[in-house]
VOZADREN-724985 format. One record per residue (C-alpha): residue in three letters; chain; z, y, x. Coordinates in nm, 2 decimals. Layout:
<sites>
+------+-----+--------+--------+--------+
: type : mol :     c3 :     c2 :     c1 :
+------+-----+--------+--------+--------+
:  ALA :   A :      Z :      Y :      X :
...
+------+-----+--------+--------+--------+
</sites>
This chain:
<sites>
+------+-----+--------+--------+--------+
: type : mol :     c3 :     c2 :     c1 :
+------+-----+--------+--------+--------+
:  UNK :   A : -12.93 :  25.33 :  14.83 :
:  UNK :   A : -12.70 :  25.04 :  14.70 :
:  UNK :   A : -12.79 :  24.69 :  14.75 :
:  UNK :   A : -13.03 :  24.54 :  14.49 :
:  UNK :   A : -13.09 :  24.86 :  14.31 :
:  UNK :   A : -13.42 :  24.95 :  14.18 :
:  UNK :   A : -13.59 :  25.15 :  14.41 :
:  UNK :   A : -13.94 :  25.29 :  14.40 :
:  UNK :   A : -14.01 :  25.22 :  14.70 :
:  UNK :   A : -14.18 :  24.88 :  14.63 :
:  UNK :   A : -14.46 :  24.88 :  14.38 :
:  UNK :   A : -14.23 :  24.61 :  14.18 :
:  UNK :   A : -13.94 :  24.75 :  14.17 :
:  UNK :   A : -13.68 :  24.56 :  14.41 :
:  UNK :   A : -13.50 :  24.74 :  14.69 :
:  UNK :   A : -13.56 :  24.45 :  14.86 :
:  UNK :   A : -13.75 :  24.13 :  15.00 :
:  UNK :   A : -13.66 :  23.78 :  14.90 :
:  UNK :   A : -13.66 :  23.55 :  15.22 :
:  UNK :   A : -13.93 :  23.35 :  15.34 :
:  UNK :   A : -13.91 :  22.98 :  15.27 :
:  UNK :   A : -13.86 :  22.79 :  15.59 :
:  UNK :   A : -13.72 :  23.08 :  15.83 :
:  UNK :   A : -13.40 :  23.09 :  15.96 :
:  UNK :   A : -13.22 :  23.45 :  15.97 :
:  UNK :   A : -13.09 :  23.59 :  16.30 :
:  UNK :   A : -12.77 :  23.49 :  16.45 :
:  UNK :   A : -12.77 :  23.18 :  16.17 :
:  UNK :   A : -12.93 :  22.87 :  16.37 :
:  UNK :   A : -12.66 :  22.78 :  16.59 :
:  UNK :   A : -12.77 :  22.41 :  16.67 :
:  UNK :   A : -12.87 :  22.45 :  17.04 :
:  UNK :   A : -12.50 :  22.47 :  17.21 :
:  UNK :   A : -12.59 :  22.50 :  17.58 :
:  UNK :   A : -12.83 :  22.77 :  17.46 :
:  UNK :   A : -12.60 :  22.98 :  17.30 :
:  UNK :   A : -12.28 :  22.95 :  17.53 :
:  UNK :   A : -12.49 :  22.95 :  17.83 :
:  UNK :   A : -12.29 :  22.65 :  17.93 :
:  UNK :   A : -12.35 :  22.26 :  18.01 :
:  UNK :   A : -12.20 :  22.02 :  17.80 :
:  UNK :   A : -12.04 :  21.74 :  17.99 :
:  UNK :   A : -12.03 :  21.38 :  17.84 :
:  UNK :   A : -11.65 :  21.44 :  17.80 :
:  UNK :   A : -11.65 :  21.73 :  17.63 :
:  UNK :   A : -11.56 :  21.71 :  17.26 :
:  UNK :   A : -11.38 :  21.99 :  17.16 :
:  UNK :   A : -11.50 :  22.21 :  16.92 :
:  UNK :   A : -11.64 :  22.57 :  17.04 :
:  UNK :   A : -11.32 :  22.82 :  17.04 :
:  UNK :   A : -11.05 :  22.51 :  17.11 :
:  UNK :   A : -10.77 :  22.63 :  17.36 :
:  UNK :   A : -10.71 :  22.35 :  17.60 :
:  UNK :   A : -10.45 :  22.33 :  17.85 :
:  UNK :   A : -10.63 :  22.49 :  18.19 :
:  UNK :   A : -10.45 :  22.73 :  18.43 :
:  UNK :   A : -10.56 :  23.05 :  18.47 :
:  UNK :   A : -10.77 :  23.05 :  18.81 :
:  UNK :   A : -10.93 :  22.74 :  18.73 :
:  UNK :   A : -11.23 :  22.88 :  18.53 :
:  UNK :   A : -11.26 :  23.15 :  18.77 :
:  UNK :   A : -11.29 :  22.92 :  19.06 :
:  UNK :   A : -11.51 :  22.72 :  18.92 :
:  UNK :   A : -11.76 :  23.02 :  18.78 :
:  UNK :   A : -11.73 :  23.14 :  19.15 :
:  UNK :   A : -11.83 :  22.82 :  19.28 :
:  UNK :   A : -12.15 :  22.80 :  19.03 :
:  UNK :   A : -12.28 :  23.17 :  19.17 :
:  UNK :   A : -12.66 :  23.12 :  19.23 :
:  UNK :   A : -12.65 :  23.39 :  19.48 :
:  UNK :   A : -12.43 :  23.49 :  19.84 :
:  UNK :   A : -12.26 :  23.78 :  19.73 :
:  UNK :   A : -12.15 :  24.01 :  20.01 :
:  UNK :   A : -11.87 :  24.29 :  20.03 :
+------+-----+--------+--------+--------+
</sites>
């Protein structure tokens, strides 16, 4: 079936469902940062989500090691 096609699968016709006022469609509402990076945003931090900054390369791991909630053993 094609997009908006009449089907009759619905009694009026439409192949599908127009949205509901007031509802926001998955993966959309992006407003909560810290919910959706999973990450604390510090008072210095103005950079948009994606921007490259000048870090080296074990200084993210260090610090992700550092912010383990749990002992991890070998």
């Amino acid at each position: 079936m094609k997009p908006f096609r009449s089907t009759t699968f619905f009694r009026d016709g439409m192949s599908s469902r127009p949205p509901v006022m007031g509802t926001v469609p998955r993966g959309h509402l992006r407003a909560d940062r810290e919910f959706f990076t999973g990450k604390k945003i510090t008072a210095g931090t103005s950079a948009p989500a994606g921007a490259q900054t000048a870090t080296p390369p074990g200084a993210s791991a260090a610090q992700g090691i550092a912010a383990y909630p749990d002992d991890v053993e070998e």
